[in-house]
Biopython code that builds the backbone (N, CA, C, O; Angstrom):
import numpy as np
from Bio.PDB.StructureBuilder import StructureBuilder

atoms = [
    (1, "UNK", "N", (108.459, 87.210, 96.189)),
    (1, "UNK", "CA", (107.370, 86.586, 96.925)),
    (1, "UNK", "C", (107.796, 86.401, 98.375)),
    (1, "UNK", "O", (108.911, 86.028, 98.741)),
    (2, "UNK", "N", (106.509, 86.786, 99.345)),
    (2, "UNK", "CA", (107.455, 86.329, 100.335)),
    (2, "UNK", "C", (106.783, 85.237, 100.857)),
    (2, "UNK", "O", (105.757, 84.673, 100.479)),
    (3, "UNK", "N", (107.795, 84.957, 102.119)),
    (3, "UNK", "CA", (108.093, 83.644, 102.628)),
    (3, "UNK", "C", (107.203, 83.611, 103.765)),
    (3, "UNK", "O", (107.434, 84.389, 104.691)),
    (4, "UNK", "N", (105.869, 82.545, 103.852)),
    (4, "UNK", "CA", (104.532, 82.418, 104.811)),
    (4, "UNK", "C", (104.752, 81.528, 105.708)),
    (4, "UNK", "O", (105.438, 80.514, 105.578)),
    (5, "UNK", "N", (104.115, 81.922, 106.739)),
    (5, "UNK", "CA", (104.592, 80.743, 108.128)),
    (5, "UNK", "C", (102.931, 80.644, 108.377)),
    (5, "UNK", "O", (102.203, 80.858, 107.407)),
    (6, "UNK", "N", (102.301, 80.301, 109.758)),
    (6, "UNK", "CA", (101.102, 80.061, 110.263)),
    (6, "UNK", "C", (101.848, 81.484, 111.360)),
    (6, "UNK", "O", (102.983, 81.910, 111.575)),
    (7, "UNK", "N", (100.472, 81.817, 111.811)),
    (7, "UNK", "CA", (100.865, 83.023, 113.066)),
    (7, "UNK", "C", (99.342, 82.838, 113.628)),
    (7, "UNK", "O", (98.402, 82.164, 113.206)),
    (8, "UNK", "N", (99.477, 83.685, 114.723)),
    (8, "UNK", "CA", (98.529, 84.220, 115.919)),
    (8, "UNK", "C", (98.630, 85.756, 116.504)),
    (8, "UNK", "O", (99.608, 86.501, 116.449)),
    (9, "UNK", "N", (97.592, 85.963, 116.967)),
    (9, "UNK", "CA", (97.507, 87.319, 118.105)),
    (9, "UNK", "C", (96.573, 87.390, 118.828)),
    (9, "UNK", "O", (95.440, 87.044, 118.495)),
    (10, "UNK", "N", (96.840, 87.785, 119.788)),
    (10, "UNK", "CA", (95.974, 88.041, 120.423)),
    (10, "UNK", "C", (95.952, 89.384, 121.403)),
    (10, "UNK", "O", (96.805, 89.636, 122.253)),
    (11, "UNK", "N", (94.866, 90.129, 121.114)),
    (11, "UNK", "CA", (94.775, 91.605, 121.513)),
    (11, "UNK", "C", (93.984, 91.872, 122.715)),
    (11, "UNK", "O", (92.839, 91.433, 122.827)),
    (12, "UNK", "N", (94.660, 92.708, 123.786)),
    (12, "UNK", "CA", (93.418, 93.456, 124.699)),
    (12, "UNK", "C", (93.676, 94.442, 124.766)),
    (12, "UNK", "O", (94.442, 94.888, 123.911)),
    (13, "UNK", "N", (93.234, 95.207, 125.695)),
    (13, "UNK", "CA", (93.074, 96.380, 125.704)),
    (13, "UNK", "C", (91.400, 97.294, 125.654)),
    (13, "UNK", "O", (90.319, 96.805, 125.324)),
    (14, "UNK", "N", (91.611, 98.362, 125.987)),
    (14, "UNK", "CA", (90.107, 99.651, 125.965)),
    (14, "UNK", "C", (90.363, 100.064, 124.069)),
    (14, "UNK", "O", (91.426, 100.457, 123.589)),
    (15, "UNK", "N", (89.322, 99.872, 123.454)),
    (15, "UNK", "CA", (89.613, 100.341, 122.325)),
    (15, "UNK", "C", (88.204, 101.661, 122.225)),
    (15, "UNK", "O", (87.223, 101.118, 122.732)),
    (16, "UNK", "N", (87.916, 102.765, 121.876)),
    (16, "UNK", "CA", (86.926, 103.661, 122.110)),
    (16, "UNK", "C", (85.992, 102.815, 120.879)),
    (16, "UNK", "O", (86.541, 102.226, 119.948)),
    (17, "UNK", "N", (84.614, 102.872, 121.052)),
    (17, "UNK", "CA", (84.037, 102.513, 119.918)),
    (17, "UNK", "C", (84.139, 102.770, 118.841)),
    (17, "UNK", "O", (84.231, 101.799, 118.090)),
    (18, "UNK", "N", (84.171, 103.991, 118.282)),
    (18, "UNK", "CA", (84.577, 104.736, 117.289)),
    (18, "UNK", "C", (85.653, 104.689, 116.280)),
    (18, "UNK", "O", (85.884, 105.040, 115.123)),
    (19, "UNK", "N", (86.336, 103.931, 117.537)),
    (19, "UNK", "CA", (87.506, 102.775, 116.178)),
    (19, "UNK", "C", (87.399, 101.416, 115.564)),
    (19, "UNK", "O", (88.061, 100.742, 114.774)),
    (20, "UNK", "N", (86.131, 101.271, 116.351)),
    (20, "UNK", "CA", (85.875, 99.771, 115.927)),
    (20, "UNK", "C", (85.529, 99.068, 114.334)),
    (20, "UNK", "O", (85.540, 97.918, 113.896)),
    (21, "UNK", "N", (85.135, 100.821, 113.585)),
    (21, "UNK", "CA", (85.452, 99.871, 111.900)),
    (21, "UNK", "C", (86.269, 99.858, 111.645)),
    (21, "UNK", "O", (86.538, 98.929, 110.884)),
    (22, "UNK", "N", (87.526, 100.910, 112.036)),
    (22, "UNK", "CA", (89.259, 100.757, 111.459)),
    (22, "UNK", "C", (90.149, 99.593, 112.269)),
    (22, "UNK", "O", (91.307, 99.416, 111.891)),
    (23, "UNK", "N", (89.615, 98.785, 113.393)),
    (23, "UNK", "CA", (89.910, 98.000, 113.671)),
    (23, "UNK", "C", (89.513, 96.552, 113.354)),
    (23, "UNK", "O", (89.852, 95.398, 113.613)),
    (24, "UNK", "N", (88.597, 97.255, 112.643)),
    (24, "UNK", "CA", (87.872, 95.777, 111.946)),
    (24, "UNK", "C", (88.685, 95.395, 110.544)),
    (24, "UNK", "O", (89.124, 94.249, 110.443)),
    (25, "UNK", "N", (88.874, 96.280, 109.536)),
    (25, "UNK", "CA", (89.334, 96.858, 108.689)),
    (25, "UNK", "C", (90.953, 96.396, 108.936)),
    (25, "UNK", "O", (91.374, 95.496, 108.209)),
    (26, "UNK", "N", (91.592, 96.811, 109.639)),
    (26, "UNK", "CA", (92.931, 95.780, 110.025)),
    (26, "UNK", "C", (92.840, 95.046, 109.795)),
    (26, "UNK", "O", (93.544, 94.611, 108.884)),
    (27, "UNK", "N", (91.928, 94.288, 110.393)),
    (27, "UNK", "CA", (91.742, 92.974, 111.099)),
    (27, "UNK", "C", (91.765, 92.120, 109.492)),
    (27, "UNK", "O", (92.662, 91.406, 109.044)),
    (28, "UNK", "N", (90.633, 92.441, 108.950)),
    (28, "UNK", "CA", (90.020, 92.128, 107.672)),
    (28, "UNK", "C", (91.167, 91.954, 106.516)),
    (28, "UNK", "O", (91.149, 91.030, 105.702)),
    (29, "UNK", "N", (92.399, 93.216, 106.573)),
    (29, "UNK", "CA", (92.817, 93.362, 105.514)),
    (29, "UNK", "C", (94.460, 91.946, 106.270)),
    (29, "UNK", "O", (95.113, 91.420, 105.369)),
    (30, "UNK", "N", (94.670, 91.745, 107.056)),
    (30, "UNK", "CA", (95.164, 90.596, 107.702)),
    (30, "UNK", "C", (94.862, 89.151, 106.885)),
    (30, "UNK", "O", (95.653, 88.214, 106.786)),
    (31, "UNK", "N", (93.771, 89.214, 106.440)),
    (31, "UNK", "CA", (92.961, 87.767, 106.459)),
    (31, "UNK", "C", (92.896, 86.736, 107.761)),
    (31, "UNK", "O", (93.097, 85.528, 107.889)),
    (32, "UNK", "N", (92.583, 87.625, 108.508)),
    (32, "UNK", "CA", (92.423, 86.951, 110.187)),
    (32, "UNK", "C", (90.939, 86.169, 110.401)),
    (32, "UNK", "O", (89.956, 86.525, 109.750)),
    (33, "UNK", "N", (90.874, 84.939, 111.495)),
    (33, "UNK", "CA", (89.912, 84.431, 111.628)),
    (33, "UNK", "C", (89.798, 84.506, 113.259)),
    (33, "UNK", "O", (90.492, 85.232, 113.971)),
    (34, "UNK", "N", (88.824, 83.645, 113.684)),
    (34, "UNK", "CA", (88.953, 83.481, 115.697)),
    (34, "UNK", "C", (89.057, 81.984, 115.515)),
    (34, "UNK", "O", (89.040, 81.373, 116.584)),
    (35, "UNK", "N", (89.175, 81.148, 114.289)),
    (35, "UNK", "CA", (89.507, 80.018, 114.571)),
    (35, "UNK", "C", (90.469, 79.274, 112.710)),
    (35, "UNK", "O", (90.310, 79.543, 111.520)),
    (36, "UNK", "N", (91.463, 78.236, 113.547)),
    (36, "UNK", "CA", (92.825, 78.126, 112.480)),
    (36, "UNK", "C", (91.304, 77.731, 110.857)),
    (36, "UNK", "O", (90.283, 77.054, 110.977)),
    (37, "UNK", "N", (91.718, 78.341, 109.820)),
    (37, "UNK", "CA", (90.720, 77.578, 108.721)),
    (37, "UNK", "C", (89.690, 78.119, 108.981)),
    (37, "UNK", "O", (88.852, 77.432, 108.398)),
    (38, "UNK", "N", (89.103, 79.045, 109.566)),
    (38, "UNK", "CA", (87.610, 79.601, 110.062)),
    (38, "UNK", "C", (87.109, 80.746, 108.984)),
    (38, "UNK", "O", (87.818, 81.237, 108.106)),
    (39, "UNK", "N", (85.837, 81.035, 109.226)),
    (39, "UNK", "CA", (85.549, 82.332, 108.698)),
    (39, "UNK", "C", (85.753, 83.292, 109.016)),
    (39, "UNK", "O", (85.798, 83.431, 110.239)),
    (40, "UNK", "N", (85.994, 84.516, 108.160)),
    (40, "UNK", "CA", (86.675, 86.149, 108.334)),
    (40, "UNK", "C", (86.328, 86.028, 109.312)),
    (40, "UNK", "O", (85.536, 85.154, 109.663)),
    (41, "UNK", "N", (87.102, 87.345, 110.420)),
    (41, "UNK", "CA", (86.895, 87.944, 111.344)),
    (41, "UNK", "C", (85.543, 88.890, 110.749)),
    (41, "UNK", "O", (85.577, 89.601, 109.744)),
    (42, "UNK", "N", (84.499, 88.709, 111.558)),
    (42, "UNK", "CA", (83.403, 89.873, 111.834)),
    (42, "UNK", "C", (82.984, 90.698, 113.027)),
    (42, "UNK", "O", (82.295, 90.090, 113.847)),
    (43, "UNK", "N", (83.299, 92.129, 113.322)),
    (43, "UNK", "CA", (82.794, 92.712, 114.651)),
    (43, "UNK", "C", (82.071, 91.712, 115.453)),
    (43, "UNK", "O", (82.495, 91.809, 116.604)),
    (44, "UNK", "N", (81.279, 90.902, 115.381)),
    (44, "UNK", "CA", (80.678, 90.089, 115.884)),
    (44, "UNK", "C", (81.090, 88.987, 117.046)),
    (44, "UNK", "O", (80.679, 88.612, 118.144)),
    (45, "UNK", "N", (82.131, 88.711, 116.142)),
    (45, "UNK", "CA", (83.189, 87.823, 116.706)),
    (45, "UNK", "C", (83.946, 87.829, 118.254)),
    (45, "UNK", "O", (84.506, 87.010, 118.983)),
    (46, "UNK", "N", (83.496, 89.703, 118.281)),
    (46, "UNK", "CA", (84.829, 90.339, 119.411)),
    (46, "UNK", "C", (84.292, 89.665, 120.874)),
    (46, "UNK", "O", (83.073, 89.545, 120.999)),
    (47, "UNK", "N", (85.137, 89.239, 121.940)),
    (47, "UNK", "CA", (84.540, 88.751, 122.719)),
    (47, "UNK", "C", (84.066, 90.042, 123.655)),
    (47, "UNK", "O", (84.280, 91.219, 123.369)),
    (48, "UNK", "N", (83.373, 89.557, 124.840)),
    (48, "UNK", "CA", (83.096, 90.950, 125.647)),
    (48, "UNK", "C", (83.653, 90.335, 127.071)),
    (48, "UNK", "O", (83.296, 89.354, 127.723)),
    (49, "UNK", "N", (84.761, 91.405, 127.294)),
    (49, "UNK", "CA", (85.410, 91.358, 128.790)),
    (49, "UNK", "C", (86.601, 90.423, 128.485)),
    (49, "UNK", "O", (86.888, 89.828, 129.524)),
    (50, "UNK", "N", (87.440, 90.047, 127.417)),
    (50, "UNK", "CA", (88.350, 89.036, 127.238)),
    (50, "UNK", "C", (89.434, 89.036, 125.784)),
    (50, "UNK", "O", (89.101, 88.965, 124.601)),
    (51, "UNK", "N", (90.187, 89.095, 126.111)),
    (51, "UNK", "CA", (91.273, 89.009, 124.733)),
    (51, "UNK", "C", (90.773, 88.446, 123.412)),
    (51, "UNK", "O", (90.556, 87.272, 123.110)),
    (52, "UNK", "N", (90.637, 89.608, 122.663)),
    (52, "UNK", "CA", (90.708, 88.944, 121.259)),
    (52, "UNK", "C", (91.938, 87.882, 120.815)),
    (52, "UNK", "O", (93.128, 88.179, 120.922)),
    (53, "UNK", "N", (91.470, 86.653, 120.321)),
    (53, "UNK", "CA", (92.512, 85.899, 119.376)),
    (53, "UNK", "C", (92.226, 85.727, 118.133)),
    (53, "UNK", "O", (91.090, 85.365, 117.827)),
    (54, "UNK", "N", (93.427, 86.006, 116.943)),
    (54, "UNK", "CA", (92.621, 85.464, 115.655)),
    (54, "UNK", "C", (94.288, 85.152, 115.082)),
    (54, "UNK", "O", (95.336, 85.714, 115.398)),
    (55, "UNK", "N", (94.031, 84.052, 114.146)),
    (55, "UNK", "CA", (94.859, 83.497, 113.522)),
    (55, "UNK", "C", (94.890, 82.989, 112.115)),
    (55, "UNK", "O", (93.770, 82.901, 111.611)),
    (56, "UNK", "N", (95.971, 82.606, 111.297)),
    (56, "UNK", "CA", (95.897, 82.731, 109.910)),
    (56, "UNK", "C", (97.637, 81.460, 109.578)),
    (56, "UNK", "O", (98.772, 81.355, 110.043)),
    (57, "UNK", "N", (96.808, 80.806, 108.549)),
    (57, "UNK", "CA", (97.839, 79.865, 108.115)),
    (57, "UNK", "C", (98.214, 81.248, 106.619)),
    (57, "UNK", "O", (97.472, 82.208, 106.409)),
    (58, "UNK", "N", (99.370, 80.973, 105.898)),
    (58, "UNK", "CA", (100.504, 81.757, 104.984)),
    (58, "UNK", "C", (100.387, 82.896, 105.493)),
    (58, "UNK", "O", (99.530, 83.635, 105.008)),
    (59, "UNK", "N", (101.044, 83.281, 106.391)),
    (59, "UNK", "CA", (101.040, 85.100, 106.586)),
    (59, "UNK", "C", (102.496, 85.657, 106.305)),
    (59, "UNK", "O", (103.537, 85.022, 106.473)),
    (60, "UNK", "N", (102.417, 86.546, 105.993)),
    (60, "UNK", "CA", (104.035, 87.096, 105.114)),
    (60, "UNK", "C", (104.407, 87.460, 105.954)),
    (60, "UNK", "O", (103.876, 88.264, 106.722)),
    (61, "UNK", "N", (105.918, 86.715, 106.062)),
    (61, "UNK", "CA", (106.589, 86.921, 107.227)),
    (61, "UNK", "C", (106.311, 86.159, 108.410)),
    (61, "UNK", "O", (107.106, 85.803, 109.280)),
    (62, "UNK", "N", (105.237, 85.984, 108.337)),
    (62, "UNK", "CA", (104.898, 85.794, 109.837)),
    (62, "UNK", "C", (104.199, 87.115, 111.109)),
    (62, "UNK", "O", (103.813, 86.892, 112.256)),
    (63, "UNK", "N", (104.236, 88.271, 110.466)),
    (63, "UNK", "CA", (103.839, 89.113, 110.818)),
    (63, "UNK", "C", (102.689, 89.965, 110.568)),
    (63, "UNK", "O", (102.622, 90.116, 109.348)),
    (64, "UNK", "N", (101.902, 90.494, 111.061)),
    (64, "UNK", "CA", (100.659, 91.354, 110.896)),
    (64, "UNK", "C", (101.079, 92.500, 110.594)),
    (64, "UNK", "O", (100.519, 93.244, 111.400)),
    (65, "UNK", "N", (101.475, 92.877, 110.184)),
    (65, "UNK", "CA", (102.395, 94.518, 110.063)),
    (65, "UNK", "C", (101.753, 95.609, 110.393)),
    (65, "UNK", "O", (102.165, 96.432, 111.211)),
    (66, "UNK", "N", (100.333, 95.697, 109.549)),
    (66, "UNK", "CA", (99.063, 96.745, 109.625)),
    (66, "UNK", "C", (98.351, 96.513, 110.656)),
    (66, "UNK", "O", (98.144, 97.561, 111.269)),
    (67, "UNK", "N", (97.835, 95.532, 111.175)),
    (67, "UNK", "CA", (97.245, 95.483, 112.423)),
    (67, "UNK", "C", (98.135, 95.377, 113.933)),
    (67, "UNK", "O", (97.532, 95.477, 115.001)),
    (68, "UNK", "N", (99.429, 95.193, 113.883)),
    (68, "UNK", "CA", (100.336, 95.137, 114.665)),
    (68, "UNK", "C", (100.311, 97.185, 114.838)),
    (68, "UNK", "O", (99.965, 97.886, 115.789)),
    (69, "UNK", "N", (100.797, 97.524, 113.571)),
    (69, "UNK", "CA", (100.707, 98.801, 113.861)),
    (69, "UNK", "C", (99.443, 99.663, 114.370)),
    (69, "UNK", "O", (99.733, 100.522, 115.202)),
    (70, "UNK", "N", (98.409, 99.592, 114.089)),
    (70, "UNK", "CA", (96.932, 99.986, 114.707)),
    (70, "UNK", "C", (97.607, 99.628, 116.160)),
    (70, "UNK", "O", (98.354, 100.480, 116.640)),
    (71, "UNK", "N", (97.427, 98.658, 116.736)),
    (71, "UNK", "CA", (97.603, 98.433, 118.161)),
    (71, "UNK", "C", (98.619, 99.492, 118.697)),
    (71, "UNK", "O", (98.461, 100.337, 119.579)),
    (72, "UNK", "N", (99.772, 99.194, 117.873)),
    (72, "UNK", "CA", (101.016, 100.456, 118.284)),
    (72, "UNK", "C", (100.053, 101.537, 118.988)),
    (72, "UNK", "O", (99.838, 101.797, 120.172)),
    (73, "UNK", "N", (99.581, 102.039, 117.830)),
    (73, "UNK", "CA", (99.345, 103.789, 117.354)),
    (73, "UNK", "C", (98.109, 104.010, 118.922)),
    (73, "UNK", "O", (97.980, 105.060, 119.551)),
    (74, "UNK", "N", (97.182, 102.359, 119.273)),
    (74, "UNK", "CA", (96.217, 103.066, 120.213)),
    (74, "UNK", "C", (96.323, 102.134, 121.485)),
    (74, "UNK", "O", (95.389, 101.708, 122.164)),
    (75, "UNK", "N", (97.695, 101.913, 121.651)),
    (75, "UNK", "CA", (98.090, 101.095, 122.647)),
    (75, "UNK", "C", (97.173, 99.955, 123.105)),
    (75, "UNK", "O", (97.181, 99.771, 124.322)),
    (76, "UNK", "N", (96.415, 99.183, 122.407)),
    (76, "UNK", "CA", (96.110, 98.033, 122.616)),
    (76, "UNK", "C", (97.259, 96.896, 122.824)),
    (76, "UNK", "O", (98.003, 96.803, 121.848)),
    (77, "UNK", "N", (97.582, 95.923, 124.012)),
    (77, "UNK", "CA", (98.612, 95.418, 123.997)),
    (77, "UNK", "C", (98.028, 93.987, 123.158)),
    (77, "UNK", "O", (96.846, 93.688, 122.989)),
    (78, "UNK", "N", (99.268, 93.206, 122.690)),
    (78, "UNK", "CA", (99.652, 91.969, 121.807)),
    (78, "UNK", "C", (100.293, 91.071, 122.051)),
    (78, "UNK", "O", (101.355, 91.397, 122.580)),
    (79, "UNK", "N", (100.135, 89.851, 121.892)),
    (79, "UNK", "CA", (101.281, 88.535, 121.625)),
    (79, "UNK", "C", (100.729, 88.135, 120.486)),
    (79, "UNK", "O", (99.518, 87.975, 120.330)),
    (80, "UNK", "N", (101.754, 87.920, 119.479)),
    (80, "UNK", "CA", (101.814, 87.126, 118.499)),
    (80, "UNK", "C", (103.370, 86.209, 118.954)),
    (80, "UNK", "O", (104.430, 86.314, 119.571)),
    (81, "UNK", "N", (102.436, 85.171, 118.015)),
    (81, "UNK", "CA", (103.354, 84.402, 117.457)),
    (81, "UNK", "C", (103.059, 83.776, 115.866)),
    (81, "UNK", "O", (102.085, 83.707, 115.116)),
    (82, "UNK", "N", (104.329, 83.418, 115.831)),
    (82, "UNK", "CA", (104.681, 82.901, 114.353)),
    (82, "UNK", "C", (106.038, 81.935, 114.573)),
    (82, "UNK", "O", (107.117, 81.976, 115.165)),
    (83, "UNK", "N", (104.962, 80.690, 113.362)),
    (83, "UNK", "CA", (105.797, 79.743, 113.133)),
    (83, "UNK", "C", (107.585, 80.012, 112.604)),
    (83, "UNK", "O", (108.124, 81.119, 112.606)),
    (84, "UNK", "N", (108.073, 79.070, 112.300)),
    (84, "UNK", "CA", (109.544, 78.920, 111.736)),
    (84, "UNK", "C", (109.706, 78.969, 110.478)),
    (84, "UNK", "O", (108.576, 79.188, 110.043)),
    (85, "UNK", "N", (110.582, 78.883, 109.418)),
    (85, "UNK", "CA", (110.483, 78.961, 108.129)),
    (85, "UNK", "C", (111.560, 78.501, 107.625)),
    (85, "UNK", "O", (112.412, 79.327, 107.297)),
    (86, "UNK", "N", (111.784, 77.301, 107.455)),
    (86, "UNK", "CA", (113.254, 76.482, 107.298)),
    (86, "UNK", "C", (114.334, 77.342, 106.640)),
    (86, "UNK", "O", (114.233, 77.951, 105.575)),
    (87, "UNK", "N", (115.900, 77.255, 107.869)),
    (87, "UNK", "CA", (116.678, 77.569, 106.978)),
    (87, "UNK", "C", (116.641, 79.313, 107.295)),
    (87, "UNK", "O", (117.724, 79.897, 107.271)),
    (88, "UNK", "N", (115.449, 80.062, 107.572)),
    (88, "UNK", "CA", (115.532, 81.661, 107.731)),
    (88, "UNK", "C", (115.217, 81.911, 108.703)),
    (88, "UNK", "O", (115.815, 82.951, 108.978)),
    (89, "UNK", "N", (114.464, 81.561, 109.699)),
    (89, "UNK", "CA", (113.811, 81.933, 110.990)),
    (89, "UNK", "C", (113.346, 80.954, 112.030)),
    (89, "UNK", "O", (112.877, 79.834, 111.828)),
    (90, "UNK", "N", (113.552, 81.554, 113.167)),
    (90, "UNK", "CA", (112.725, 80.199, 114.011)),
    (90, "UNK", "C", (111.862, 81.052, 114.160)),
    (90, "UNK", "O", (111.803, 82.192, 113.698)),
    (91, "UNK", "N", (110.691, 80.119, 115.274)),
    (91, "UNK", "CA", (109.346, 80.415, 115.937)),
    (91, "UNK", "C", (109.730, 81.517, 116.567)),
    (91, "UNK", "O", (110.902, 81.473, 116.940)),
    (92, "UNK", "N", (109.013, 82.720, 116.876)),
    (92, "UNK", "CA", (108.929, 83.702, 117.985)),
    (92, "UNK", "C", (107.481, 84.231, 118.315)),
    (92, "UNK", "O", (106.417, 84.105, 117.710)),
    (93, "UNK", "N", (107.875, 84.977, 119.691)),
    (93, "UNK", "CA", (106.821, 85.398, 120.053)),
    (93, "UNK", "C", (107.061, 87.013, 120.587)),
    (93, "UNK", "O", (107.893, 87.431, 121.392)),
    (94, "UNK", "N", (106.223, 87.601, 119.981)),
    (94, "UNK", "CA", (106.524, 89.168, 120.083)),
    (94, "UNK", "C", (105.905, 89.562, 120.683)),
    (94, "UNK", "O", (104.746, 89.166, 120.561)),
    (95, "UNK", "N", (106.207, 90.682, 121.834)),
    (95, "UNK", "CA", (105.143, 91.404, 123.073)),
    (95, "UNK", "C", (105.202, 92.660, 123.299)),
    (95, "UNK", "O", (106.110, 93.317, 123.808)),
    (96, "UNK", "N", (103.980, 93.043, 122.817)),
    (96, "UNK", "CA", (103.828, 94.858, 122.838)),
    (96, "UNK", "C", (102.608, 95.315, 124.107)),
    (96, "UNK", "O", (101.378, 95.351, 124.126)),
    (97, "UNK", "N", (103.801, 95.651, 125.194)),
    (97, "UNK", "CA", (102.269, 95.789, 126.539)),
    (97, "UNK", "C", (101.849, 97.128, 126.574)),
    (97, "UNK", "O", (101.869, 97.782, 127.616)),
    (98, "UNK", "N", (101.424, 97.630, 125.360)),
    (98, "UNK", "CA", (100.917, 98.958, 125.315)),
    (98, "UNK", "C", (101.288, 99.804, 125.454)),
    (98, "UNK", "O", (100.479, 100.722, 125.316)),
    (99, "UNK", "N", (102.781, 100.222, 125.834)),
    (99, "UNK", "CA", (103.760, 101.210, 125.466)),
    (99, "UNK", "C", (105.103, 100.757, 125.247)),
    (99, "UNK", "O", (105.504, 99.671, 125.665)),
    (100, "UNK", "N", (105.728, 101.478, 124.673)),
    (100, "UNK", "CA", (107.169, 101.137, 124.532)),
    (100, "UNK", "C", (107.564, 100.446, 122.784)),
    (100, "UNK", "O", (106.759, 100.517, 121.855)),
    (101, "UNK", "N", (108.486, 100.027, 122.712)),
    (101, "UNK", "CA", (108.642, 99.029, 121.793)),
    (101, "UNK", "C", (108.373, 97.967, 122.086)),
    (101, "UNK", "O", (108.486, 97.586, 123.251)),
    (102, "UNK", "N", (107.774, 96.888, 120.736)),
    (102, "UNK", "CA", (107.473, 95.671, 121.023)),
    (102, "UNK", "C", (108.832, 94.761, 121.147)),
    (102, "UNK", "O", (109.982, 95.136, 120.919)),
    (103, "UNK", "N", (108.406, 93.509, 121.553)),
    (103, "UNK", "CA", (109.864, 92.741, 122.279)),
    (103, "UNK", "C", (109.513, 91.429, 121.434)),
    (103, "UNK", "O", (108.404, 90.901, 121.357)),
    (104, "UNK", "N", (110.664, 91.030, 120.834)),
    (104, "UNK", "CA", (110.192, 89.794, 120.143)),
    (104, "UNK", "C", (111.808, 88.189, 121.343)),
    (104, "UNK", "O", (112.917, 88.197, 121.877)),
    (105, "UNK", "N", (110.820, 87.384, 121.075)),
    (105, "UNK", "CA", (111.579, 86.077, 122.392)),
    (105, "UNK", "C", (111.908, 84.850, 121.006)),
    (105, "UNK", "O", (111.861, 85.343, 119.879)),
    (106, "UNK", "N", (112.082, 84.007, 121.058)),
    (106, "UNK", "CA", (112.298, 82.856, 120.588)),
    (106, "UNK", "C", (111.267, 82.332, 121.317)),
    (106, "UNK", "O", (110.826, 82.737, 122.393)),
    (107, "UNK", "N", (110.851, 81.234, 120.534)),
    (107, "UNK", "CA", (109.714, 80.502, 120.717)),
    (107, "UNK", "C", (109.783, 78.832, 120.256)),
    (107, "UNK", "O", (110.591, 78.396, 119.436)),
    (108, "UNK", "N", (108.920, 78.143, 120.855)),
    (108, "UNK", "CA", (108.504, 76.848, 120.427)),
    (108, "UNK", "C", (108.154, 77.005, 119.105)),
    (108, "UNK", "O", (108.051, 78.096, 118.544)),
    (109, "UNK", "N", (107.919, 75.630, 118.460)),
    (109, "UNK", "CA", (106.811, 75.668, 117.337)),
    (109, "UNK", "C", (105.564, 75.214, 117.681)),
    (109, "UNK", "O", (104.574, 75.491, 117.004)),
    (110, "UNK", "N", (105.518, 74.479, 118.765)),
    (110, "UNK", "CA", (104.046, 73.926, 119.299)),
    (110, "UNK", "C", (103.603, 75.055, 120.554)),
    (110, "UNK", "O", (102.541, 74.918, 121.161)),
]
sb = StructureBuilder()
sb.init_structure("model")
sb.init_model(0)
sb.init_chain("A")
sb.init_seg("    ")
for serial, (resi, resn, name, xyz) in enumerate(atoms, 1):
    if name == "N":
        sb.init_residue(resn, " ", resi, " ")
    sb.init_atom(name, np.array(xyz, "f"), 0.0, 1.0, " ", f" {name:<3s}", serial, name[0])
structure = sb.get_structure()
C-alpha cells in the first residue's frame, strides 16, 4: 500500500484543443479537484488566461505521476507540491518549466 500525503499543482502553458479530453482524462484519473474536498475536476473548471490549480488530500506518494507525465510529453509547465510523511519524506516542491527535467526543492508544510 502506499504511503498518501495531501499535494497540489498547478499547470500553464498553450495546450492545442484537441488535447483537451486526454488532459481531462489525466486530470480525472488523478482524483483532482480546483478546490481541497471539492468536486471532480470538469473541463469546465479550466480557467481562461490563468494557471490551472487542482488539489487532492491521500495521493500516492505525493505525486501525480500520469498527469505530471502528460505535461512532460506537451511541455505544459508545473509546481507541485506535496506534503511530508513522517519518518520517510519531507514537504517538496517540484518544478518542470516546460523543458528539461523536472527539479524537485524542499519545502514548507504550510
Amino acid at each position: 500500500m502506499a504511503d498518501r500525503v495531501s499535494a497540489s499543482i498547478t499547470i500553464g502553458g498553450t495546450l492545442p484543443a484537441s488535447q483537451l479530453p486526454a488532459f481531462a482524462e489525466a486530470i480525472a484519473n488523478e482524483g483532482l479537484s480546483t478546490e481541497w474536498d471539492g468536486e471532480p475536476f470538469a473541463l469546465g473548471d479550466l480557467p481562461e488566461g490563468e494557471p490551472l490549480a487542482l488539489m487532492a488530500h491521500e495521493v500516492a506518494w505525493g505525486r501525480f505521476e500520469g498527469l505530471e507525465a502528460f505535461c512532460i510529453a506537451h511541455g505544459l509547465f508545473f509546481a507541485r507540491w506535496s506534503g511530508a510523511y513522517a519518518c520517510q519524506w519531507g514537504a517538496e516542491r517540484t518544478v518542470f518549466t516546460g523543458s528539461g527535467e523536472p527539479q524537485s526543492y524542499a519545502a514548507g508544510e504550510h
